[in-house]
C-alpha positions in Angstrom: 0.0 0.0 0.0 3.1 2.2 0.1 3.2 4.0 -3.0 -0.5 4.9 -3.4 -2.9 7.5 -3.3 -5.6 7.2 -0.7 -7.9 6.3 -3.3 -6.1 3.5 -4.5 -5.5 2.3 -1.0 -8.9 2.4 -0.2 -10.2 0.8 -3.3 -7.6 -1.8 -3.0 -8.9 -3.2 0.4 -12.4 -2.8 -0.7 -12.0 -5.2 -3.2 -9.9 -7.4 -0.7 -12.8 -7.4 1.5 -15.0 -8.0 -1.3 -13.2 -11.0 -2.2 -13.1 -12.4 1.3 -16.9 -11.8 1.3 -17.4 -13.7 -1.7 -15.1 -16.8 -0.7 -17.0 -16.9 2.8 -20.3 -16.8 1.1 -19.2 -19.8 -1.2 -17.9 -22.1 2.0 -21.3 -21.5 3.9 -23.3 -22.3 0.7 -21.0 -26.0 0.3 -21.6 -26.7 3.9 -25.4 -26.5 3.9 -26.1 -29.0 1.6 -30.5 -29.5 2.3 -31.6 -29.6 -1.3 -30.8 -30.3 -4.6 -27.5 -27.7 -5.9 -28.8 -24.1 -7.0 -28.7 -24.2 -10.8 -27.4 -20.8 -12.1 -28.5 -19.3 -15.8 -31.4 -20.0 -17.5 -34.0 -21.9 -15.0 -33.0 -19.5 -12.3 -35.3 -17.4 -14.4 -38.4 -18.9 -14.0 -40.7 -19.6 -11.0 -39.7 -22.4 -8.5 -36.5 -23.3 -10.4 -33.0 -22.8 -8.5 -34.4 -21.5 -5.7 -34.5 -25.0 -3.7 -38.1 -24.4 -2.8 -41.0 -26.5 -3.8 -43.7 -26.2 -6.9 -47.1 -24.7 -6.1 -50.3 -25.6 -7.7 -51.9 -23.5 -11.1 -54.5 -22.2 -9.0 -52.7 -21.4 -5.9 -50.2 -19.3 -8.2 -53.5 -18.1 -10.0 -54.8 -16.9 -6.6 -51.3 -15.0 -5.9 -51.5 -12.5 -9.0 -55.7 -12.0 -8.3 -55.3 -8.6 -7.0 -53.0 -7.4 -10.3 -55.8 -8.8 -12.8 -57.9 -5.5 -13.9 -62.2 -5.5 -14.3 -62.9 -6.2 -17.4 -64.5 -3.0 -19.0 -68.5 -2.9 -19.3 -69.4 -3.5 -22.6 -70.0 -0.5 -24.9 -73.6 0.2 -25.5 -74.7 -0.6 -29.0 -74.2 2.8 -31.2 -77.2 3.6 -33.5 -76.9 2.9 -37.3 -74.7 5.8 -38.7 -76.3 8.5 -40.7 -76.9 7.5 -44.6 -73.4 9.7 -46.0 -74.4 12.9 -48.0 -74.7 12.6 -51.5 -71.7 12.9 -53.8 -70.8 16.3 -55.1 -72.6 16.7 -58.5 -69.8 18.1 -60.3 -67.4 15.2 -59.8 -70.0 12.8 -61.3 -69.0 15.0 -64.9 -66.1 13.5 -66.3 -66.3 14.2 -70.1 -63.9 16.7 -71.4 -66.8 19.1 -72.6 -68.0 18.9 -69.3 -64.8 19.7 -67.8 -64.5 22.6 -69.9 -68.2 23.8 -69.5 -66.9 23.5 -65.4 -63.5 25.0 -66.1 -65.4 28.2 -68.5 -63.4 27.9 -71.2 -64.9 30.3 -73.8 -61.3 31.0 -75.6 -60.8 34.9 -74.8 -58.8 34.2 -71.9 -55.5 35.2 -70.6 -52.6 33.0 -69.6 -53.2 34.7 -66.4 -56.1 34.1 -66.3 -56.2 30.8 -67.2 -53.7 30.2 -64.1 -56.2 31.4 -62.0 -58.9 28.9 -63.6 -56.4 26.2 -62.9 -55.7 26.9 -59.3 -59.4 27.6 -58.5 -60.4 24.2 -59.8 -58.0 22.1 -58.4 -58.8 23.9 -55.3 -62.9 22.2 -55.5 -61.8 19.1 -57.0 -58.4 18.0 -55.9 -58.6 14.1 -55.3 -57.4 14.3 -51.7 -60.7 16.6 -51.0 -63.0 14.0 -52.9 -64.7 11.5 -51.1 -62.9 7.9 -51.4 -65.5 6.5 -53.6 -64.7 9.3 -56.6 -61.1 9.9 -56.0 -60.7 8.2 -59.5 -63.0 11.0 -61.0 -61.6 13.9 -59.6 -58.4 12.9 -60.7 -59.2 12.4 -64.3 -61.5 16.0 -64.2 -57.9 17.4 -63.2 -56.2 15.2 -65.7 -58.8 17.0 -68.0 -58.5 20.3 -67.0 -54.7 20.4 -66.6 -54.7 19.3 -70.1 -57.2 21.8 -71.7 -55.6 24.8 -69.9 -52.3 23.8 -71.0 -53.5 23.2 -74.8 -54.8 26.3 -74.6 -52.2 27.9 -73.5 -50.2 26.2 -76.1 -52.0 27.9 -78.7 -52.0 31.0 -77.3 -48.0 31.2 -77.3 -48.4 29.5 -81.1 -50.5 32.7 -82.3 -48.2 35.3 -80.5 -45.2 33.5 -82.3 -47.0 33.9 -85.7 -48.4 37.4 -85.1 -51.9 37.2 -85.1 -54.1 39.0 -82.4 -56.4 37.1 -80.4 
């Protein structure tokens, strides 16, 4: 112990007496010999293995835990038949591109501004995510529809300033 800190002193007979401890522990345990040998590892792990005590019955381990078992929650009363679900919107039952465009007011005076605007207030009403499950499929061909009309006309709006004529 000459040469040390304190703190190695003091950890050094700590582990001395630890030792000491554990080879005590070991002799008494070899000595009382009343039951079969304490298996260590796995079946310590479980009830009434490697303890040296004796097995209990289902029921009387059953009766141990009773007070941890919860009530069983009363049974929900019976909620009334839901509510027919409102009719679908109208204007996603119109899927033919003349419908579309009747929807989208395409009369072919319009400004690529303006036609923009068309195209942002429509998907606005009939974006698929807004549609009900059921008519997803037609909302998203009415904006198939409309994306492609506006763009056609847009199309041939940039074709007739390229050539020079006026609208």
């Amino acid at each position: 112990m000459f040469g040390m800190t304190v703190f190695e002193s003091v950890l050094e007979r700590l582990k001395a007496e630890a030792r000491q401890a554990a080879e005590d522990a070991a002799e008494d345990e070899a000595r009382e010999d009343d039951g079969p040998a304490e298996v260590r590892g796995l079946p310590s792990g479980f009830a009434g293995l490697g303890t040296g005590g004796a097995f209990v019955s289902g029921s009387q381990a059953a009766a141990a835990y009773l007070d941890l078992y919860e009530e069983p929650a009363p049974a929900e009363p019976e909620q009334p038949a839901p509510a027919e679900p409102p009719p679908p919107p109208p204007h996603l039952l119109r899927i033919a591109p003349e419908e579309v465009a009747s929807d989208l007011g395409l009369d072919g005076r319009e400004s690529v501004d303006e036609l923009l605007a068309r195209r942002r207030g429509f998907a606005r009403e009939n974006h698929p995510d807004r549609a009900p499950e059921e008519l997803r499929a037609n909302a998203t061909l009415r904006m198939k529809i409309a994306n492609m009309l506006i763009d056609e006309t847009i199309r041939r709006i940039n074709v007739e300033r390229s050539l020079g004529l006026s609208r």
